[in-house]
C-alpha positions in Angstrom: 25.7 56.0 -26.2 26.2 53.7 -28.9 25.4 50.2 -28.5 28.7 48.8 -29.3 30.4 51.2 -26.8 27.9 49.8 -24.6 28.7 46.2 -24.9 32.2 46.4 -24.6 31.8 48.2 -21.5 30.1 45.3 -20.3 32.5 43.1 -21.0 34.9 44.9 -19.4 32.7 45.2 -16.4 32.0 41.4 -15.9 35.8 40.4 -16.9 36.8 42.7 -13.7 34.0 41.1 -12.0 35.3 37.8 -12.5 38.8 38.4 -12.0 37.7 39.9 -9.0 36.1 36.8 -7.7 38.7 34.5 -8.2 41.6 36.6 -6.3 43.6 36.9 -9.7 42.7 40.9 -9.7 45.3 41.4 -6.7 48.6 41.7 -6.7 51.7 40.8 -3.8 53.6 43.8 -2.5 56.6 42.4 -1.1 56.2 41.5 2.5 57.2 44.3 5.3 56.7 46.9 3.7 53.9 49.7 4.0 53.0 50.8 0.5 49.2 52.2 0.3 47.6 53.3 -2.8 48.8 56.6 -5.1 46.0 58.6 -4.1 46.9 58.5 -0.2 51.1 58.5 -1.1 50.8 61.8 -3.1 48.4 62.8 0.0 51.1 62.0 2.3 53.8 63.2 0.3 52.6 67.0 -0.1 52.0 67.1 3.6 55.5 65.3 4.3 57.1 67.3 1.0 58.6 64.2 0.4 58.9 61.8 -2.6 57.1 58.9 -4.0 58.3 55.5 -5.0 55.3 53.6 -6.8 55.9 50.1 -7.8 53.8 48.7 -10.4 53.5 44.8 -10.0 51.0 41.9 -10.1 49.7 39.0 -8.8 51.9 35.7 -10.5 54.7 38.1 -11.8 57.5 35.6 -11.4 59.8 39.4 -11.8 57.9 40.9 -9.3 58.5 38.0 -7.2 61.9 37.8 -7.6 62.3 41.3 -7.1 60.3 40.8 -3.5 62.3 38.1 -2.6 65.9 39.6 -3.5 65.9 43.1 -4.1 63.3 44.2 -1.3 64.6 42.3 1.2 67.8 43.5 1.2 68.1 45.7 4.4 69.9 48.5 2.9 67.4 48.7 -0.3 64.6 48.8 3.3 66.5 51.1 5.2 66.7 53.7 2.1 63.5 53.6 0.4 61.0 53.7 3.5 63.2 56.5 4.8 63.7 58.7 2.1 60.2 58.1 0.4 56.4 57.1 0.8 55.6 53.9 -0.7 52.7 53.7 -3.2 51.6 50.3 -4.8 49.7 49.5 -8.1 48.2 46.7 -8.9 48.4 46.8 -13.3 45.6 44.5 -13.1 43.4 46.4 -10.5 40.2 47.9 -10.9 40.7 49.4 -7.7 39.6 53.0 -8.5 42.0 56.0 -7.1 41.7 59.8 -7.4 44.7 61.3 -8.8 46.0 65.4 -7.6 43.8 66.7 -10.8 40.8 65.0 -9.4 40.3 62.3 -12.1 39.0 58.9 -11.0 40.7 56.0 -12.9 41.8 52.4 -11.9 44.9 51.1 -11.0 45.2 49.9 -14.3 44.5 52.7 -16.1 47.2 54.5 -14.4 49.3 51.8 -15.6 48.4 53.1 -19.0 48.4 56.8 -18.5 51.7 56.2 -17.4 53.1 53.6 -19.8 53.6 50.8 -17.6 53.1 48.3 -20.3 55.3 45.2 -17.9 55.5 44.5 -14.4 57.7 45.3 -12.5 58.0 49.1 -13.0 58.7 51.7 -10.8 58.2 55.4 -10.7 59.6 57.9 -9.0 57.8 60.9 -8.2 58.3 64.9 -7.1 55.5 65.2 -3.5 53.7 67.0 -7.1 53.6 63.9 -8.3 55.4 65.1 -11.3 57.4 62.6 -12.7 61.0 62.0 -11.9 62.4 58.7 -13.3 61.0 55.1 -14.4 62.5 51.8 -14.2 61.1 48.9 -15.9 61.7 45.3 -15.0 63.5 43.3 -12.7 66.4 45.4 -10.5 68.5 44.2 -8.3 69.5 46.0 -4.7 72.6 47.7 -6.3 70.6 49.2 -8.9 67.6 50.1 -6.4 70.4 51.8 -4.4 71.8 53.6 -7.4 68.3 54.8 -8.3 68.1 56.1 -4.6 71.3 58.1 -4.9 70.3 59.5 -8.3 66.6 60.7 -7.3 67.4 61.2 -3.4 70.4 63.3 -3.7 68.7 65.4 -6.3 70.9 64.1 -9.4 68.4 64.3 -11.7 67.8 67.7 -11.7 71.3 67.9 -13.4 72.1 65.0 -15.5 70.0 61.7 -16.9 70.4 58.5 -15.3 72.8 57.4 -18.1 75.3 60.0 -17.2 74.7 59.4 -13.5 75.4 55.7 -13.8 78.5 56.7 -15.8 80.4 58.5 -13.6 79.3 56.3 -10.8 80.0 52.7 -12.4 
């Protein structure tokens, strides 16, 4: 391999490390709620034939905090999205490793780029395939999560784009 390649990998590999160490490498899922990593969603999701919502956040996001805080803890946005999906959670910062349906081993954060998650929050909706479905960058509030739920849930997006959806529904 060539020694530059080399090097950078090793800085790579001790930037994770320390991150790692210091706790700054994990990120805060909003409280009550059971997501578990992609790998083991899309697991559950082929067996359950059901969907996948994967938030991408970090630790210190103030979005993804304000998003926990308002947005998931409104009981309808609960009620709706742990019923009608299984919950995956990325870390964009992670060097958690996962294996994805194709059997390719890559970190949290390289999903995040192999899916262009270039901010946090996003989220992803996903067919039990994990074939993609929708995205949604940024903050969002409840309404919008509840939208988003009646768009990918009732099977909306098989006929029309979000933008249509949201204008005959606004």
């Amino acid at each position: 391999m060539p020694k530059i390649f080399l090097t950078r990998l090793f800085h790579i590999a001790c930037l994770s490390l320390l991150l790692g160490l210091s706790g700054a490498a994990f990120a805060d899922p909003p409280k009550g709620w059971e997501f578990m990593p992609l790998d083991k969603a899309l697991k559950v999701a082929a067996k359950e034939q059901r969907r996948v919502f994967l938030y991408f956040g970090r630790h210190g996001c103030p979005a993804c905090e304000k998003t926990n805080r308002e947005s998931f803890s409104d009981p309808r946005v609960q009620e709706h999205y742990k019923g009608h999906y299984v919950l995956a959670y990325a870390d964009s910062e992670s060097g958690k490793r996962l294996r994805l349906n194709s059997g390719e081993r890559i970190t949290e954060m390289e999903l995040g780029v192999k899916l262009k998650v270039f901010g946090t929050p996003f989220f992803y909706f996903m067919e039990p395939s994990g074939k993609p479905i929708m995205r949604a960058p940024g903050y969002q509030s409840a309404d919008e999560f509840l939208l988003f739920d009646r768009y990918v849930n009732d099977g909306h997006y098989k006929e029309q784009t979000l933008a249509q959806f949201k204008a005959a529904n606004s």
